[in-house]
C-alpha positions as CSV (number, residue, x, y, z in Angstrom):
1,X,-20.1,23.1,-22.1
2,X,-20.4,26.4,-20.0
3,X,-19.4,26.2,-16.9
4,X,-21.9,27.6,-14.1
5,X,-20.2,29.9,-11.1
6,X,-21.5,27.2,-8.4
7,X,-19.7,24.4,-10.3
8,X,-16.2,23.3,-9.0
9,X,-16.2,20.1,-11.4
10,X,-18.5,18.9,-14.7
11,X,-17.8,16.0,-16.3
12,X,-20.1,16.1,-20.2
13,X,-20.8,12.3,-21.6
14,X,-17.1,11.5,-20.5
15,X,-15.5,8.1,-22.0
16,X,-12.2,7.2,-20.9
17,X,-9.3,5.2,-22.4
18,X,-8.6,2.3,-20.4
19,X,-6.0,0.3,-22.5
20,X,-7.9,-1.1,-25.5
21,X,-11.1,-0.6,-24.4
22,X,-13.6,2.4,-23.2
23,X,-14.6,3.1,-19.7
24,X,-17.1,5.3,-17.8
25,X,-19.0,5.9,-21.3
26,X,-21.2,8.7,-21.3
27,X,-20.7,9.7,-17.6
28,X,-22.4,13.0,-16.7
29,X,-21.4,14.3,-13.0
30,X,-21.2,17.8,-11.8
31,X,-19.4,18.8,-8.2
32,X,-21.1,22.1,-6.7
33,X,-19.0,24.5,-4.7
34,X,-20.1,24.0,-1.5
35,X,-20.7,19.8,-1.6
36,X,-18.1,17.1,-0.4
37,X,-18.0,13.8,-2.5
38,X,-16.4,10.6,-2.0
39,X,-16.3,7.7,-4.3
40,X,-17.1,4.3,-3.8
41,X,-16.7,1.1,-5.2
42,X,-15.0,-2.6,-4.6
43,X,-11.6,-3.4,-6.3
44,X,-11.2,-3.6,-9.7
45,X,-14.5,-1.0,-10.8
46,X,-12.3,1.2,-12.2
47,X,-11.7,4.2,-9.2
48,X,-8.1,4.5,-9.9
49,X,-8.6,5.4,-13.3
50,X,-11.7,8.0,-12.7
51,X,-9.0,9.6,-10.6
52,X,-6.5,9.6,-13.3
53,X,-8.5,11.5,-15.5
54,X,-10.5,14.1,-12.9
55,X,-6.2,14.6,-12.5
56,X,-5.2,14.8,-16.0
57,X,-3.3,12.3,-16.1
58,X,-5.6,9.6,-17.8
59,X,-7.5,10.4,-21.7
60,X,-10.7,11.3,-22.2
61,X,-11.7,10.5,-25.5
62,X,-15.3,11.4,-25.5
63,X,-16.7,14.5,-24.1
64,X,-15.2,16.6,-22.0
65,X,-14.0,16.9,-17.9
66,X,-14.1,21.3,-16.9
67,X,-13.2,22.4,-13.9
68,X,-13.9,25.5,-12.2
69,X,-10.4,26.8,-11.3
70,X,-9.4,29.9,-12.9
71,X,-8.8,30.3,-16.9
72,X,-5.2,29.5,-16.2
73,X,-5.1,26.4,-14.5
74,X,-4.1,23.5,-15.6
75,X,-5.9,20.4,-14.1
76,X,-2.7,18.4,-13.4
77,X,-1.8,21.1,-11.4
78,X,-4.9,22.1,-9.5
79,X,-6.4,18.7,-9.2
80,X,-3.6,16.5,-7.1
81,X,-3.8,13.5,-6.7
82,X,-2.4,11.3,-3.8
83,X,-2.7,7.3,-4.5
84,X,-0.6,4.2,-4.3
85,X,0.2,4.4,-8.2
86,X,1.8,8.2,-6.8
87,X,3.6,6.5,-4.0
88,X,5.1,3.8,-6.2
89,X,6.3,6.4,-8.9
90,X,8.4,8.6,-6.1
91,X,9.6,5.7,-4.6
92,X,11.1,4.2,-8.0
93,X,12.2,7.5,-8.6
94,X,14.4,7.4,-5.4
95,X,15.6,3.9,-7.2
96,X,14.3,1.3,-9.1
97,X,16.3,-0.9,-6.5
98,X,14.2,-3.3,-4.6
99,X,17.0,-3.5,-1.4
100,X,17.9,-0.1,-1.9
101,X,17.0,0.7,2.0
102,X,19.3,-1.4,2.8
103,X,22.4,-0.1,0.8
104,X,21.9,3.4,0.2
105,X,25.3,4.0,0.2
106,X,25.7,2.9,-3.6
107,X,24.2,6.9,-4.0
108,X,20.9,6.3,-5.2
109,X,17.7,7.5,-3.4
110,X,19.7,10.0,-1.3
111,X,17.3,12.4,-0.7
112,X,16.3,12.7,3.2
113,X,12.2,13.6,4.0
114,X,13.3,17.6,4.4
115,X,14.6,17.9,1.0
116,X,11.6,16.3,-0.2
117,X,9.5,18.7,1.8
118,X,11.9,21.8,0.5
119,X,10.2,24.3,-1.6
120,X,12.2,23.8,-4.3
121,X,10.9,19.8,-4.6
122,X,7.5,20.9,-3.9
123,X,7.5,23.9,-6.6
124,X,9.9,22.1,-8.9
125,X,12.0,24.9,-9.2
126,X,15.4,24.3,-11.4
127,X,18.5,25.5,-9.4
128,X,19.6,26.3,-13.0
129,X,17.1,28.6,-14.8
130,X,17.8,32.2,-14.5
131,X,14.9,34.0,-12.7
132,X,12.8,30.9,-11.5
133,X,9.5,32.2,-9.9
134,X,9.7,31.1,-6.4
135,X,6.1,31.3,-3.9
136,X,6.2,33.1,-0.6
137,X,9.1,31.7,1.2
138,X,8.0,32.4,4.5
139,X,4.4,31.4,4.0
140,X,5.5,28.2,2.7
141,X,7.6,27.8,5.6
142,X,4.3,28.2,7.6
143,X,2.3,25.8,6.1
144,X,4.6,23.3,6.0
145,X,5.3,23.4,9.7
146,X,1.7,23.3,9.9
147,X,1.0,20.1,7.9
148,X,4.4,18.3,9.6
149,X,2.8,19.0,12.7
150,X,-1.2,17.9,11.5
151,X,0.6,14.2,9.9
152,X,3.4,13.8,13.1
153,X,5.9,13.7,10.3
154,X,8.9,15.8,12.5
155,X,10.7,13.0,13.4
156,X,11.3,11.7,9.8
157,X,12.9,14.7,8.6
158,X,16.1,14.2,8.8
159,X,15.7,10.1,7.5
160,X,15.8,8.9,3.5
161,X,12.8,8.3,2.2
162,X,13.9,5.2,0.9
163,X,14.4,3.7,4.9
164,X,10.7,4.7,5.4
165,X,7.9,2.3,5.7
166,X,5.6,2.2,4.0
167,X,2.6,4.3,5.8
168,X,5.3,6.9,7.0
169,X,6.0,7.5,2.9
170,X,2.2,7.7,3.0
171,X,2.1,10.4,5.4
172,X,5.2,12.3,3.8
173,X,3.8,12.6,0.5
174,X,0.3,13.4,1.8
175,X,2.3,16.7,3.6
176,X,4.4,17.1,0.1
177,X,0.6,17.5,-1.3
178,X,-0.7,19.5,0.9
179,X,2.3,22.0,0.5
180,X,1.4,22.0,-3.2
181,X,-1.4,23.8,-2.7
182,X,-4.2,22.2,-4.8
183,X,-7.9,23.0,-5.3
184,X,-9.0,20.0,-5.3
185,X,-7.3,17.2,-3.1
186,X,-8.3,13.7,-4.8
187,X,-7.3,11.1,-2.2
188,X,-7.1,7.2,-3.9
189,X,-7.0,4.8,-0.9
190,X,-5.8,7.1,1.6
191,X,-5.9,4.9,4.8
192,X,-3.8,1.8,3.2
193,X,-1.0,0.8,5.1
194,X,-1.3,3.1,8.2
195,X,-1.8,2.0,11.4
196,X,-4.5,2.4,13.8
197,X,-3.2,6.1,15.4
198,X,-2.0,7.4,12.1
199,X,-5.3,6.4,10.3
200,X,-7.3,8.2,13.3
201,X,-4.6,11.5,12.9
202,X,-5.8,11.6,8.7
203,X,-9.1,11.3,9.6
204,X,-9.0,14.8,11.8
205,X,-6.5,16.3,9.0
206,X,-9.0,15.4,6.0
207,X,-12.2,16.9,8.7
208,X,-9.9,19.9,9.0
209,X,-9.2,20.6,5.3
210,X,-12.8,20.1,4.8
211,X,-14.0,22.5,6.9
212,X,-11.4,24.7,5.7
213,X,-13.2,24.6,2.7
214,X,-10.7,22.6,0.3
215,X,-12.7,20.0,-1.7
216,X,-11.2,16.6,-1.0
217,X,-12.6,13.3,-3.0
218,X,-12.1,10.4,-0.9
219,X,-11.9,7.3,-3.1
220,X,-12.6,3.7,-0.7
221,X,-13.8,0.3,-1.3
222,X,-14.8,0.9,2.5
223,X,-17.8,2.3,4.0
224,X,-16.8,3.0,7.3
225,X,-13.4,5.2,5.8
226,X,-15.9,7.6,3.9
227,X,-15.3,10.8,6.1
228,X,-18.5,12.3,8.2
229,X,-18.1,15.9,6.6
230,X,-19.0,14.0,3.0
231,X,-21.9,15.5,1.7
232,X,-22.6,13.2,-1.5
233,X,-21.6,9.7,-2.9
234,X,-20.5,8.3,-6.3
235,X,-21.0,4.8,-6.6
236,X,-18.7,3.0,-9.3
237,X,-18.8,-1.0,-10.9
238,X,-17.8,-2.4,-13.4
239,X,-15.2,1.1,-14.9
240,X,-19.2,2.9,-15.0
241,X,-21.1,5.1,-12.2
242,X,-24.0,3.5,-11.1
243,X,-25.2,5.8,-8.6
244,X,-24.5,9.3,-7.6
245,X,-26.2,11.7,-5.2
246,X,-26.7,12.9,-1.7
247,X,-24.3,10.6,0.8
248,X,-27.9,9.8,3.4
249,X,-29.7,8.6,0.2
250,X,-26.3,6.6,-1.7
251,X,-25.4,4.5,1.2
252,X,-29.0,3.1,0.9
253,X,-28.2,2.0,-2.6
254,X,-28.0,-2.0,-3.5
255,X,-24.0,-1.3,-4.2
256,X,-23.1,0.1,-1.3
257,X,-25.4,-2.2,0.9
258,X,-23.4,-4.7,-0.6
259,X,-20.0,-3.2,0.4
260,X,-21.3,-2.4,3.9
261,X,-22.6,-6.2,4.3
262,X,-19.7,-7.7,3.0
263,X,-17.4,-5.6,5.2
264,X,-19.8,-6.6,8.4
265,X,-19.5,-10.2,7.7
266,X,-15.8,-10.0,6.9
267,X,-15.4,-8.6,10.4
268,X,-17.7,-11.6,12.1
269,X,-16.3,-14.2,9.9
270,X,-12.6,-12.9,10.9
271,X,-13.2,-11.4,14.2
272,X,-14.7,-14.7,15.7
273,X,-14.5,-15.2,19.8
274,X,-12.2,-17.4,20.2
275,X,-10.0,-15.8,17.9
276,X,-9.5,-12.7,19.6
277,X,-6.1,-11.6,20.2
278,X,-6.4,-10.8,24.1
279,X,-7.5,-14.7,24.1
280,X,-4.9,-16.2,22.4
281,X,-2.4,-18.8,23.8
282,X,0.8,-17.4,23.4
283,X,2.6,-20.0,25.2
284,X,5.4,-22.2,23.1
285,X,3.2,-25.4,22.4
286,X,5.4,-26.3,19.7
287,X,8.1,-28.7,19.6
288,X,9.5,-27.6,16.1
289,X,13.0,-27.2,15.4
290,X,14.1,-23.0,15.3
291,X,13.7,-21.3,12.1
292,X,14.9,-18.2,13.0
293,X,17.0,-16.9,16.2
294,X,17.4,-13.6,17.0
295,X,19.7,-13.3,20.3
296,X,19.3,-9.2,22.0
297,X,19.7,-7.9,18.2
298,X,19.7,-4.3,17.7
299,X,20.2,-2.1,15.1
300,X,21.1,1.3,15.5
301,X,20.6,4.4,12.8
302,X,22.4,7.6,14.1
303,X,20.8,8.2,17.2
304,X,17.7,6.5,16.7
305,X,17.5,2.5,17.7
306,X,15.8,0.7,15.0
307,X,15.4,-2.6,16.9
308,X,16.4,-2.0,20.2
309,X,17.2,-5.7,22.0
310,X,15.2,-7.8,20.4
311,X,15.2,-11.2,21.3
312,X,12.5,-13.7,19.1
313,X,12.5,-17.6,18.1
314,X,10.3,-18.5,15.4
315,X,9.6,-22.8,15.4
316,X,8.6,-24.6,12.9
317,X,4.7,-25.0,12.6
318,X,4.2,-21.8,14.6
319,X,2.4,-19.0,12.9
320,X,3.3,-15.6,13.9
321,X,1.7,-12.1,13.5
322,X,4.0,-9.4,13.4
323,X,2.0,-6.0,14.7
324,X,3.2,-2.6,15.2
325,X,2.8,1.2,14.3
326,X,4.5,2.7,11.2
327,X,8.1,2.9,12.1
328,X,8.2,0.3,15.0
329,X,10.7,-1.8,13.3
330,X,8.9,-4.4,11.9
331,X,10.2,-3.9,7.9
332,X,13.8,-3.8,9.6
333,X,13.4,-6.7,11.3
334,X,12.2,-8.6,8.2
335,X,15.1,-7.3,6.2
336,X,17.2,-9.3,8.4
337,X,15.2,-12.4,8.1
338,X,15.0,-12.5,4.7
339,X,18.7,-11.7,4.3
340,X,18.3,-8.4,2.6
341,X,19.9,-6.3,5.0
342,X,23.9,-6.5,4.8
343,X,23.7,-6.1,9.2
344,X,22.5,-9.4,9.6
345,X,26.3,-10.4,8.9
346,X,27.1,-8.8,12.2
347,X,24.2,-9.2,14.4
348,X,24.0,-12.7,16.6
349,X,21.0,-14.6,14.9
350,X,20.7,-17.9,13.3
351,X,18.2,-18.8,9.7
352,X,17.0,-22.2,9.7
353,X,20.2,-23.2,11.9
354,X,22.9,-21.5,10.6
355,X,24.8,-18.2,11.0
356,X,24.6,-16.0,8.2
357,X,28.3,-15.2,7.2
358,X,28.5,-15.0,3.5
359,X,26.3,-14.0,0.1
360,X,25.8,-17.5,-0.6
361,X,24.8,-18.5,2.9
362,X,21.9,-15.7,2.7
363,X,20.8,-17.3,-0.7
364,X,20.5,-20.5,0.1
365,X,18.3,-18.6,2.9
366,X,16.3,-16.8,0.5
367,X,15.3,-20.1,-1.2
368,X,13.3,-21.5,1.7
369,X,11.6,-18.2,2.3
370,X,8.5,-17.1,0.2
371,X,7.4,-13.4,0.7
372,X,5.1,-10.6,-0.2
373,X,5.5,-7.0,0.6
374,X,4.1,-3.5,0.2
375,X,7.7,-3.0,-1.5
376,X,7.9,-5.7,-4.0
377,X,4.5,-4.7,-5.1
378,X,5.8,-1.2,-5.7
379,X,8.7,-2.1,-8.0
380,X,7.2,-5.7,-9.3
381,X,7.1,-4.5,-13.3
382,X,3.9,-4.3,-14.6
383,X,4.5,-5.9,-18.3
384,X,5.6,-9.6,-17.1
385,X,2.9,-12.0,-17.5
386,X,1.1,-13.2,-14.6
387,X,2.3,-16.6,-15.0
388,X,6.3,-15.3,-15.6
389,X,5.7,-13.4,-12.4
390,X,4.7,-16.3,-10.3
391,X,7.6,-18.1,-12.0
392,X,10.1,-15.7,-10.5
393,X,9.2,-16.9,-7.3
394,X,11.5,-19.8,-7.5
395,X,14.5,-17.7,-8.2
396,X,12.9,-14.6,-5.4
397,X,13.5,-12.5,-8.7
398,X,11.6,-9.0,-9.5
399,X,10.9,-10.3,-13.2
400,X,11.7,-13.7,-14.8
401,X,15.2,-13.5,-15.9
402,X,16.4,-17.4,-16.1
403,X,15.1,-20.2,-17.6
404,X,12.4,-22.1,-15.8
405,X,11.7,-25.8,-16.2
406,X,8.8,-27.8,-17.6
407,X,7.9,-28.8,-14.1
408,X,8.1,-25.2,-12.4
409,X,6.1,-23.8,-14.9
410,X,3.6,-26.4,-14.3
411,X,3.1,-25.6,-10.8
412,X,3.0,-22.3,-11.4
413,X,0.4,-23.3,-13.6
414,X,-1.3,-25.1,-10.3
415,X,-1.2,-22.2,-8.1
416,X,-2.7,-19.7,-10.4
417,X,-5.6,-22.7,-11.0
418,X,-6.0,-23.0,-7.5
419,X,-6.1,-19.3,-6.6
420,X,-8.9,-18.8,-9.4
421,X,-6.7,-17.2,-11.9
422,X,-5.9,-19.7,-14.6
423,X,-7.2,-17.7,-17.1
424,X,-5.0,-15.2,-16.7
425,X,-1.6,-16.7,-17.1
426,X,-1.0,-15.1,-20.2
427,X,-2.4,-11.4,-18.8
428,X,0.0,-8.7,-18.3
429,X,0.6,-8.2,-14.4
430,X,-0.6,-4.2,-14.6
431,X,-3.7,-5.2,-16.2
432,X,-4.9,-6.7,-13.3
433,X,-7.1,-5.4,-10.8
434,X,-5.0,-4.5,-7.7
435,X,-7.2,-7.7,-5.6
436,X,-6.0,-9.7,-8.1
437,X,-2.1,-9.1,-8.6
438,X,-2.2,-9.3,-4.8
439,X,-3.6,-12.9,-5.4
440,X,-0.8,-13.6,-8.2
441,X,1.6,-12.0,-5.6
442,X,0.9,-14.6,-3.4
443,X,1.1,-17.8,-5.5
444,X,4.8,-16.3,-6.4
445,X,4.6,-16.8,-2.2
446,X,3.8,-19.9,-2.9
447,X,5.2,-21.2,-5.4
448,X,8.5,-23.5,-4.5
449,X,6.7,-24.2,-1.4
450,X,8.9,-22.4,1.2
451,X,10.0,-23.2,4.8
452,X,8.8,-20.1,6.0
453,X,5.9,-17.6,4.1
454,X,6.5,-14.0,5.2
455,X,3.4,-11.9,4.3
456,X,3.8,-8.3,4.9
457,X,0.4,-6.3,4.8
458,X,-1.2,-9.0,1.8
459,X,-4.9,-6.8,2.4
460,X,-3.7,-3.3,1.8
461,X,-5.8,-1.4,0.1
462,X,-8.2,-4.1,-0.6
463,X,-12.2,-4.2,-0.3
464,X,-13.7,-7.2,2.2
465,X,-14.6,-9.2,-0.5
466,X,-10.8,-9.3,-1.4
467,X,-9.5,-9.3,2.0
468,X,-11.2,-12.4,2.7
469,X,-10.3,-14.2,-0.2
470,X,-6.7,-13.4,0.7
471,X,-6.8,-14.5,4.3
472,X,-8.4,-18.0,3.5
473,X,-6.3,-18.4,0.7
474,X,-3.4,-18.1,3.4
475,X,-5.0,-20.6,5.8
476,X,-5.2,-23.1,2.1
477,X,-1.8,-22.2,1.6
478,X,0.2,-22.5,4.8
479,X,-2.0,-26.0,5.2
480,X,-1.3,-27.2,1.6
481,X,2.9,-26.2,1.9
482,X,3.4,-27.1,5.7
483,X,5.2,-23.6,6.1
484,X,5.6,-21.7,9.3
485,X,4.1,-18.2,8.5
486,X,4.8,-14.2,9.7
487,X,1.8,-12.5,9.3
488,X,2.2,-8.3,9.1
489,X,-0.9,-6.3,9.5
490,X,-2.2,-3.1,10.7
491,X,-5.7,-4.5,11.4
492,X,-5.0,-6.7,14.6
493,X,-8.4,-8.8,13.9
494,X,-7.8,-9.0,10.3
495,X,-5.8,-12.4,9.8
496,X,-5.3,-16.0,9.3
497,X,-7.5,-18.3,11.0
498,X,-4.1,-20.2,11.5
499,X,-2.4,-17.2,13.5
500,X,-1.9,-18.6,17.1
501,X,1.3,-16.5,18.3
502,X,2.1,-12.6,17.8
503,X,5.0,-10.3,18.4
504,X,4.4,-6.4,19.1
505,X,6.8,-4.2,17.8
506,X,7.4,-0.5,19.5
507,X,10.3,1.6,18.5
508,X,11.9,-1.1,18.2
509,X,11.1,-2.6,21.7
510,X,9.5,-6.2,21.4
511,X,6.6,-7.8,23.4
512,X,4.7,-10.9,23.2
């Protein structure tokens, strides 16, 4: 296939390998110079692996993907791609440790944001090869001051990027992209797990690129994220484009109706009036026994106070949402909780009644605690059964690595039944859409039937139709186990009907 001089991208009768079967057979696209396309399409309709292959980095088996660039590019290089499969693969390459935040001293992951950001990270230059080609110094210098200041990401510099949160490892990598210089910016879920600020700050910095002139593919299950400057719409089900066109014309399309529908009645059938958060009593009408006491606890990182006097009692039967921006505290403040980080030793706070004050005291914590995280998600291996990995909730294992009982596989049995995924006990984990390992991440929640079910940002990244099913699944859950929950989100009208009481996090500072 020749390429024309107007065409930045062509895809010829394309068929991608997607494990043992075909996707996207016979897909013809072509992206003019000049045009601005997003993609579209709920969980699971194969988006993630479209990107893969515009990037390189998936096989095309039949017919062929050209790009525009110049004879010598490489499309790996000049096609980037920025996606929650990237995030996870920098931060396991930090370390494959799930609770290595919290004890970065054993020397893994000891690389702060500014070494990441160096131009010796970003151009992969080896210290040891005799006449490495190095870019413009001081230009690079220039932009990256440039994109630091676009994303707010200064005051990380000088932190590891293993004691980030998760949306400000978002925002780092997004800057480490940026500095790479690519052609063609391919952004997979780009507003997932940032909060309401940073989400409006990418917003202007993807407007800005765009009218800069830098082709960026926005890939959402959402409408409402598809930016304004967008000029045309693919629309994917099912790993096949159904649609494609001029963005005025696509969003008319039966698909994205759908997607626009579902997202308006998630909103009314979550954002109902006497669940707003301004309206809710806040007051302690509960007369359950503490679960967790924490006495003016703070936690202090150089000069920079994590949790800064933080005083908060969680009763049984309350049900707690956690909010905050990116950086507030709040994954700090559930390390401590959940006994993963070594300060809680030192700190004056009580779990389920008792001071923490040795390894085996925390464990015994850890068993009445189910929990779900943007992290565990990350390093949760991909090859484990579905069934094995709702198993390993009963030992608050990443994997199944001891025996499990007749009866505990049975009820793991009975949670994947009841969350609509029986049939795929037997699955691998990473062959799961990312809607439904979330679901089989929650039945590992689940599954021994905690005290108290943590659930830290259980919607990321998913499309209405998924968020939903999540957030009544919680209200079935928490009803079905009697546990007290802590509910994490970034979308304040976005949770469990059950949610009655909420704690604000701001650097560190709480409110209620």
């Amino acid at each position: 296939m020749t390429m024309d001089a107007a065409e930045l991208l062509a895809l010829d009768r394309v068929a991608i390998r997607d494990g043992e079967r075909l996707a996207f057979r016979g897909t013809r696209w072509t992206w003019r110079r000049g045009e601005q396309w997003a993609i579209l399409g709920p969980n699971g309709s194969g988006k993630s692996l479209f990107a893969l292959a515009l990037c390189g980095k998936a096989p095309v088996v039949r017919g062929e993907i050209r790009h525009g660039f110049a004879a010598e590019a490489a499309p790996d290089k000049d096609a980037v791609l920025l996606s929650p499969h990237v995030q996870r693969e920098m931060i396991l390459r930090e370390s494959s440790f799930y609770q290595s935040r919290w004890h970065s001293g054993l020397g893994e992951g000891q690389r702060t944001v500014a070494q990441f950001l160096s131009q010796a990270s970003v151009e992969e230059l080896n210290p040891f090869e005799v006449g490495a080609r190095r870019g413009d110094t001081r230009e690079f210098r220039r932009r990256r001051q440039r994109f630091v200041r676009w994303l707010g990401v200064a005051p990380l510099l000088r932190r590891k990027l293993i004691h980030l949160s998760n949306g400000e490892q978002r925002k780092t990598l997004l800057v480490h992209t940026l500095l790479r210089a690519p052609r063609l910016l391919v952004l997979d879920d780009p507003f997932g797990g940032l909060d309401t600020a940073t989400r409006r700050r990418l917003r202007g910095v993807i407007a800005r690129l765009m009218r800069g002139g830098l082709p960026a593919l926005v890939i959402t299950s959402r409408p409402d994220e598809i930016p304004p400057e967008t000029t045309h719409l693919l629309l994917v089900k099912n790993r096949r484009v159904v649609a494609q066109g001029a963005k005025a014309a696509m969003l008319k399309h039966p698909l994205a109706r759908q997607l626009a529908a579902a997202s308006v009645a998630g909103r009314a059938s979550i954002e109902t009036e006497d669940r707003s958060l301004t309206d809710m009593d806040v007051r302690s009408t509960f007369l359950g026994k503490p679960l967790i006491e924490l006495n003016h606890v703070t936690i202090q990182r150089g000069r920079r106070r994590i949790l800064d006097d933080v005083t908060w009692t969680v009763r049984r039967g309350e049900h707690w949402a956690l909010l905050g921006p990116n950086g507030s505290g709040k994954t700090t403040l559930l390390g401590l909780i959940q006994g993963d980080n070594p300060q809680a030793y030192a700190l004056d706070l009580r779990l389920f009644g008792a001071r923490p004050h040795s390894t085996q005291t925390l464990w015994q914590t850890r068993q009445k605690i189910g929990w779900l995280s943007p992290e565990l998600h990350q390093h949760y291996p991909t090859a484990w059964s579905c069934l094995d990995v709702v198993c390993s909730g009963f030992f608050n294992s990443i994997g199944l690595h001891q025996h499990c009982t007749p009866r505990q596989r049975a009820a793991a049995r009975r949670w994947l039944r009841e969350f609509g995924l029986a049939d795929n006990a037997g699955a691998a984990f990473g062959e799961l859409s990312l809607g439904d390992q979330r679901m089989v991440l929650l039945a590992r929640a689940a599954v021994k039937k905690p005290r108290l079910l943590i659930l830290d940002e259980p919607c990321q990244g998913l499309d209405t139709a998924h968020r939903r099913a999540v957030l009544g699944t919680v209200d079935r859950v928490v009803a079905q186990t009697g546990a007290t929950l802590i509910f994490v989100t970034h979308h304040a009208k976005e949770m469990p009907r059950c949610v009655s009481r909420v704690l604000r996090l701001k650097a560190g500072r709480a409110s209620f």
